[in-house]
C-alpha positions as CSV (number, residue, x, y, z in Angstrom):
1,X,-62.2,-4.6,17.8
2,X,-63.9,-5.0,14.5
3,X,-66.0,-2.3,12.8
4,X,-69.0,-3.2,10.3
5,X,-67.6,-3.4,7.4
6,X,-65.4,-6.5,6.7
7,X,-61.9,-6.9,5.3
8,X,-61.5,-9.9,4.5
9,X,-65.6,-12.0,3.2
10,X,-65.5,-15.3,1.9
11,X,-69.2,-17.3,1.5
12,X,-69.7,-20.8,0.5
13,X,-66.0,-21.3,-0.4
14,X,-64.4,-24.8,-1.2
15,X,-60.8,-26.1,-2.0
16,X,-61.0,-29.4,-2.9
17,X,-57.7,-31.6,-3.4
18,X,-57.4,-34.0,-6.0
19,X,-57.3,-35.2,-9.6
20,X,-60.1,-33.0,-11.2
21,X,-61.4,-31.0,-8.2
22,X,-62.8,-28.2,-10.9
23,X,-64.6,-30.9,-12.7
24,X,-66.0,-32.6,-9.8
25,X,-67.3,-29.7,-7.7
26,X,-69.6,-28.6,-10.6
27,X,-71.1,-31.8,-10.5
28,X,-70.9,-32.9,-6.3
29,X,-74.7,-33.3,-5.0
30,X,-75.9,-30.8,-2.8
31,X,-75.2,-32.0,1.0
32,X,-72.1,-34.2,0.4
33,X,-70.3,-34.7,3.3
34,X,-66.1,-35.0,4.0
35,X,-66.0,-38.9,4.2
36,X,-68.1,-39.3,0.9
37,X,-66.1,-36.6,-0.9
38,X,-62.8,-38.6,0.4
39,X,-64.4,-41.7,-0.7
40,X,-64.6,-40.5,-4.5
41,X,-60.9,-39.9,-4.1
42,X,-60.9,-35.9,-3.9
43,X,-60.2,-34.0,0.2
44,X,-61.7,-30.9,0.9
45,X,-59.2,-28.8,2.6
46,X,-62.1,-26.6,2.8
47,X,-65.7,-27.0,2.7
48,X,-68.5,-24.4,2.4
49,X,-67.0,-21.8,4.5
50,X,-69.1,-18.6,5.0
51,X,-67.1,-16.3,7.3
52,X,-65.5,-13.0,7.5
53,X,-63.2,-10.6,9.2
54,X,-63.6,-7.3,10.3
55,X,-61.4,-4.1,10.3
56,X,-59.1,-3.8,13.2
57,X,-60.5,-7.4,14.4
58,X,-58.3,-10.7,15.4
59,X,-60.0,-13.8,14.1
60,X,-57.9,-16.9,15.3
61,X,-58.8,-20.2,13.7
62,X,-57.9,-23.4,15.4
63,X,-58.4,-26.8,15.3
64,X,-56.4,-30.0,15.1
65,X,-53.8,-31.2,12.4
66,X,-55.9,-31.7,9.3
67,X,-58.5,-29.6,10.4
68,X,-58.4,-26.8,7.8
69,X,-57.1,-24.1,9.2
70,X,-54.2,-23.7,6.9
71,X,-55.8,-24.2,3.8
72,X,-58.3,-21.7,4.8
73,X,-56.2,-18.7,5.6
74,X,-53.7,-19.7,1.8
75,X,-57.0,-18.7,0.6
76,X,-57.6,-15.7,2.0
77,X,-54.2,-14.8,0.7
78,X,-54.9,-16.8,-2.8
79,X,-51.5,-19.0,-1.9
80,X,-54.1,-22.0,-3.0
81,X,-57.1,-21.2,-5.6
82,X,-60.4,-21.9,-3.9
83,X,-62.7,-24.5,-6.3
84,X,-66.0,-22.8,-5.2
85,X,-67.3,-19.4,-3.6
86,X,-65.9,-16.3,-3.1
87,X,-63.4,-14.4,-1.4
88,X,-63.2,-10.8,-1.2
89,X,-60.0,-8.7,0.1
90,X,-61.4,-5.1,0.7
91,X,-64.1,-5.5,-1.7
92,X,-62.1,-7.0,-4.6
93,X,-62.5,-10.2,-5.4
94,X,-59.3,-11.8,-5.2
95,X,-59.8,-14.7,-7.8
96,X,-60.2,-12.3,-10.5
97,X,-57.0,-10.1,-9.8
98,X,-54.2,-10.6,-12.5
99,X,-51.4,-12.0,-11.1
100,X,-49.8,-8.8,-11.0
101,X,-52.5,-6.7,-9.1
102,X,-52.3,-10.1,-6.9
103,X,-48.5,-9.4,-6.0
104,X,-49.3,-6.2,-5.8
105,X,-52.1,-7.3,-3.2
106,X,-50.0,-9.1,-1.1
107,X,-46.9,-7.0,-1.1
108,X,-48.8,-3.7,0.3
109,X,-51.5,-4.8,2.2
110,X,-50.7,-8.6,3.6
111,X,-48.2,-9.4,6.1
112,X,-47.1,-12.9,7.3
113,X,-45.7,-15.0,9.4
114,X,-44.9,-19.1,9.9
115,X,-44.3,-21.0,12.3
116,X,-40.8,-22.0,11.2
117,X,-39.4,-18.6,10.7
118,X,-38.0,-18.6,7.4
119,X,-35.3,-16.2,7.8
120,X,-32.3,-16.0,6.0
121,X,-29.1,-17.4,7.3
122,X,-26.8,-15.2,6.0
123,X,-28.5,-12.0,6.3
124,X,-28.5,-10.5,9.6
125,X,-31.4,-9.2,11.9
126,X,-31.4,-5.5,10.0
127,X,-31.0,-7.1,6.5
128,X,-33.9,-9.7,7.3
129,X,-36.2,-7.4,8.4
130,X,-35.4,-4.9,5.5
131,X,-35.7,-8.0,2.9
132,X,-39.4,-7.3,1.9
133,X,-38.7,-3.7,1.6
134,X,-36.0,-4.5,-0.4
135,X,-38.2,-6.6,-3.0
136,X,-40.2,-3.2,-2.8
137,X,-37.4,-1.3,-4.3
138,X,-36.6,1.0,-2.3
139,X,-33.3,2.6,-2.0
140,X,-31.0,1.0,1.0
141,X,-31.1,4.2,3.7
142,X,-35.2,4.5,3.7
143,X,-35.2,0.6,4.1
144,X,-32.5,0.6,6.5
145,X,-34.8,3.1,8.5
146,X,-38.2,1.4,8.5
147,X,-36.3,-2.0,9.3
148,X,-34.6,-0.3,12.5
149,X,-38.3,1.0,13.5
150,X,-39.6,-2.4,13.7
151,X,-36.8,-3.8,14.8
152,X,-36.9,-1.1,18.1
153,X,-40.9,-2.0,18.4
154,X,-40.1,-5.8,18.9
155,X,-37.8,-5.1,21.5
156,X,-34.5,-6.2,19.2
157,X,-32.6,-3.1,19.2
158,X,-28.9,-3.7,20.1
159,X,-28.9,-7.4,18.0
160,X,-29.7,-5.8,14.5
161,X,-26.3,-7.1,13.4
162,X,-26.8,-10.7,14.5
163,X,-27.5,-13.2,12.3
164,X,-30.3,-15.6,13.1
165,X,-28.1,-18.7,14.2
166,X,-26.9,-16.2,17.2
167,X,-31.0,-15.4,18.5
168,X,-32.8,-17.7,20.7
169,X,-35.9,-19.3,19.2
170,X,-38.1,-16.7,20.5
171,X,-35.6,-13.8,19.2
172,X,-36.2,-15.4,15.7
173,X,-39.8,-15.4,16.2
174,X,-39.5,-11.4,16.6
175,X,-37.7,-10.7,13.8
176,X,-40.3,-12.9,11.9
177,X,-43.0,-10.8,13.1
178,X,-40.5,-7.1,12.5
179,X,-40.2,-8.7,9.1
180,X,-43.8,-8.7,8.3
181,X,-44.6,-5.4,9.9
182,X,-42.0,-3.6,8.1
183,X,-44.1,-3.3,5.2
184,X,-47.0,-1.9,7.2
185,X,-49.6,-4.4,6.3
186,X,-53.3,-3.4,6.9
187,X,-54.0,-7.6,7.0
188,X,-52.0,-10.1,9.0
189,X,-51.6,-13.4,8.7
190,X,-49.7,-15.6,11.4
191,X,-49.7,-19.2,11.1
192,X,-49.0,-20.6,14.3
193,X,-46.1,-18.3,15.0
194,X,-45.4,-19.6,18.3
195,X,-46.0,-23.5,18.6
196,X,-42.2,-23.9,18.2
197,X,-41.2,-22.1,21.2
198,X,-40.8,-23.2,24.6
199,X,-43.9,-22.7,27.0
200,X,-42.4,-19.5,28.9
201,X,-41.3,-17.8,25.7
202,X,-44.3,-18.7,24.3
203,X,-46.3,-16.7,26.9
204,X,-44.0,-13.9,26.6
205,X,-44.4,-13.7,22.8
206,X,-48.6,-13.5,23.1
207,X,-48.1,-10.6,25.7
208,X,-45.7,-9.0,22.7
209,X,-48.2,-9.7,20.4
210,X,-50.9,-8.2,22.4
211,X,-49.2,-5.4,23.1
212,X,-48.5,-4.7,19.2
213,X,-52.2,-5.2,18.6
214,X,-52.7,-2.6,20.7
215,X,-50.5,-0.4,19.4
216,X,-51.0,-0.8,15.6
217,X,-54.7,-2.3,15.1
218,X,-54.4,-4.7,12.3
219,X,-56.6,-6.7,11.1
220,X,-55.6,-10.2,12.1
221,X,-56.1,-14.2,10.7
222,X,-54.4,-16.4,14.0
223,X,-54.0,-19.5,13.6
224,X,-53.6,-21.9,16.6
225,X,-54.0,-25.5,17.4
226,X,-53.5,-24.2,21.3
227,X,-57.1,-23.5,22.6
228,X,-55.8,-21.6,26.0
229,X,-54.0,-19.5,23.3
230,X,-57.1,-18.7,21.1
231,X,-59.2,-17.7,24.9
232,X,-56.2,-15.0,24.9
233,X,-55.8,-13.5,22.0
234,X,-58.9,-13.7,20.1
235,X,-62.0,-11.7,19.4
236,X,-63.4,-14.3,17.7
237,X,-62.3,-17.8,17.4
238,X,-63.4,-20.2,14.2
239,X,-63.0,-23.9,15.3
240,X,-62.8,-25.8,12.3
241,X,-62.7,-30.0,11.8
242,X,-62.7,-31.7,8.7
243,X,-62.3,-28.4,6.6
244,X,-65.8,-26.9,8.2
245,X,-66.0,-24.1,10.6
246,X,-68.1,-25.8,13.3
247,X,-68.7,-22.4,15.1
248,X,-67.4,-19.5,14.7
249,X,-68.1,-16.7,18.2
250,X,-66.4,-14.4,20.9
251,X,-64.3,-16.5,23.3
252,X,-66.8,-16.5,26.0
253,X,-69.7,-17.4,23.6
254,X,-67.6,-20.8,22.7
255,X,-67.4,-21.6,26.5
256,X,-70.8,-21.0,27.8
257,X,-72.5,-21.9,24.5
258,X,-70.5,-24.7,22.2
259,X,-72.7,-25.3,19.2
260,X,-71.5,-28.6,18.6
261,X,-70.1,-31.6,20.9
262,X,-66.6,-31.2,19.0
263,X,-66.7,-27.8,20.1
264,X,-67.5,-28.7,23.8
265,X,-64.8,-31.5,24.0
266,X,-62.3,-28.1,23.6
267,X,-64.2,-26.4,26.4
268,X,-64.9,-29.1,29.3
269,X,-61.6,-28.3,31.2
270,X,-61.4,-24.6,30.4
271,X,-62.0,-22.5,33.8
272,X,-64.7,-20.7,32.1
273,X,-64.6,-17.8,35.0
274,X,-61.4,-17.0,33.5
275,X,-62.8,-16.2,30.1
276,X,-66.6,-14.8,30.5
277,X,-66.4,-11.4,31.1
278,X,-69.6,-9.4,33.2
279,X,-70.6,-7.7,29.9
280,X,-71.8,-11.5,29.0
281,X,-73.7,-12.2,31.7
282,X,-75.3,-9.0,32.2
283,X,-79.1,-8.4,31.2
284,X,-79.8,-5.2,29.2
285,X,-83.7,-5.2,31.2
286,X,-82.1,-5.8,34.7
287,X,-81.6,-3.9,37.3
288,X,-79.4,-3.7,40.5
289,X,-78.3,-1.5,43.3
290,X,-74.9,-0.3,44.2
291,X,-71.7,0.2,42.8
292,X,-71.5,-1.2,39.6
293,X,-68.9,-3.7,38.5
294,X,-66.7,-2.9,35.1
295,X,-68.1,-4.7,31.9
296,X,-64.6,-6.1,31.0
297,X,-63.7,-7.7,34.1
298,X,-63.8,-11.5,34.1
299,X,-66.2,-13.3,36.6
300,X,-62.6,-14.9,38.0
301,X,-61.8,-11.1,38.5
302,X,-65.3,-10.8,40.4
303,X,-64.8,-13.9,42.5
304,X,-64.0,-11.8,46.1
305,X,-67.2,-9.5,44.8
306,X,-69.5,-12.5,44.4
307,X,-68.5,-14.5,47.1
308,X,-69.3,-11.0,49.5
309,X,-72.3,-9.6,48.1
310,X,-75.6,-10.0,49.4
311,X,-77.2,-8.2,46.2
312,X,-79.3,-10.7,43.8
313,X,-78.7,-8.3,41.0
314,X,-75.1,-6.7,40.2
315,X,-75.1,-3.4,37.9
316,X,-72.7,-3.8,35.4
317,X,-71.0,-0.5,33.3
318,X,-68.5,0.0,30.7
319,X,-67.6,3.4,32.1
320,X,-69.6,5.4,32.6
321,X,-72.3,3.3,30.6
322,X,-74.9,1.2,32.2
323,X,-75.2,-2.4,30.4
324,X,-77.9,-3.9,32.8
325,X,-77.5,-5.8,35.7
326,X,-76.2,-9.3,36.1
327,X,-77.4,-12.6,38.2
328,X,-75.2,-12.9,41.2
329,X,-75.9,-17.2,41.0
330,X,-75.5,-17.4,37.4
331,X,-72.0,-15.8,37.5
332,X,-71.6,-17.9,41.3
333,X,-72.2,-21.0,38.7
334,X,-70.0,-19.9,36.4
335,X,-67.2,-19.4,39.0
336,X,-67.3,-23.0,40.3
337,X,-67.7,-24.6,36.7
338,X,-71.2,-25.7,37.3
């Protein structure tokens, strides 16, 4: 989870496409909206965007083609210039870095991955993994090394000498992802790494990449257009539409409370007792009696609990932490999608 102090802060940023989108920023009227700025022949990829990400946190964005997404997260990265605002990459303001401190940038502390691979055909697993390392410099045996490492925490060991026409989709995926941690990035970016895999190897890969997130911590930018995908993995989630972020909360947040009817259109068939967790629903001034029930359970995991209990008020803990007390018949709600 996320600490205070962000990694990533951008406020107020803009990319706009088109023939002068410098020029016509500077003078754009306050307020202007995405069909007006399309109508004066310019598209904003991305438009007033205020958000940030913390250490150790993973922030998926998602929304549908056109949405954004992409655009947003090539400027966290400075792949696209932003017109307007700013965007700061552990406190340095990335549109002021030469181009070499931005290489530099990127090379140490980003790591990332596409949705269509892009490994090299004639290299094999070991020498695809070790490319970036490579690029570093450094001398073929501690490459070689660090490449294996990754190679063993992706579950690939055994098919290092394979070349990627000989891996299954998913396999490719994983050596992907071992590429981009082989540098040991503090920041990663994925950008819909798994949209191109079938829907069991797709589940498998998200209970890989949970498990690495566990492991390692990074700070993460997801992007998905998959909203069961972005209940799983996120912390947050950033729903963006027409280059906007419409609202940007924890995963249970976005179910119980969409801030926007584009927002709730995502949510209206989501079993929301699969996603709010007891924490959520529990009142820091309430009381109850009893056993408590654990703060991270889901109120699908509470659903035999509920259903049993006579108490109107259910103590609720993380650990040995009290956090208040929740409403048996607001979670009861919640369980049958009232």
């Amino acid at each position: 989870m996320m600490s205070q102090a962000p990694v990533i802060a951008c406020k107020n940023v803009w990319k706009l496409f088109g023939k002068d989108p410098e020029g016509y920023y500077a003078r754009m009227p306050e307020g202007h909206g995405y069909d007006q700025i399309r109508a004066d022949g310019y598209i904003a990829g991305v438009k007033d965007v205020s958000i940030s990400v913390g250490r150790g946190e993973m922030l998926v964005i998602m929304g549908l083609s056109g949405s954004g997404k992409s655009t947003l997260v090539r400027c966290f990265s400075r792949l696209h210039d932003i017109t307007g605002g700013t965007i700061e990459v552990e406190g340095q303001d990335i549109m002021s870095l030469s181009e070499k401190d931005l290489i530099t940038l990127r090379r140490n502390k980003m790591g990332m991955v596409f949705q269509s691979f892009g490994l090299l055909p004639h290299r094999t697993v070991l020498d695809n993994v070790a490319f970036p390392l490579e690029m570093r410099g450094q001398d073929r045996h501690t490459r070689r090394d660090r490449a294996m490492e990754v190679i063993r925490l992706v579950g690939l060991e055994g098919r290092e000498d394979y070349f990627p026409r000989e891996l299954s989709g998913g396999q490719q995926q994983r050596v992907g992802i071992a590429r981009s941690l082989a540098i040991e990035p503090d920041i990663w970016f994925l950008d819909e790494p798994f949209s191109a895999l079938d829907p069991l190897i797709r589940r498998e890969m998200q209970d890989e990449f949970l498990r690495l997130q566990a492991m390692l911590g990074k700070t993460i930018v997801f992007i998905t257009h998959d909203f069961d995908e972005a209940l799983r993995l996120a912390d947050r989630i950033a729903i963006m539409k027409d280059g906007a972020v419409e609202q940007c909360d924890t995963p249970d947040q976005i179910v119980l409370n969409p801030a926007t009817e584009y927002v709730r259109k995502f949510t209206e068939d989501i079993d929301k007792s699969r996603v709010v967790h007891a924490s959520v629903l529990a009142r820091a001034d309430a009381h109850g009696e009893g056993a408590p029930v654990p703060a991270r359970a889901t109120i699908h995991d509470l659903a035999a609990t509920l259903v049993s209990d006579q108490r109107d008020m259910i103590p609720v803990a993380d650990g040995d932490r009290p956090l208040g007390a929740l409403s048996r018949q607001e979670a009861l709600r919640v369980l049958v999608g009232a």
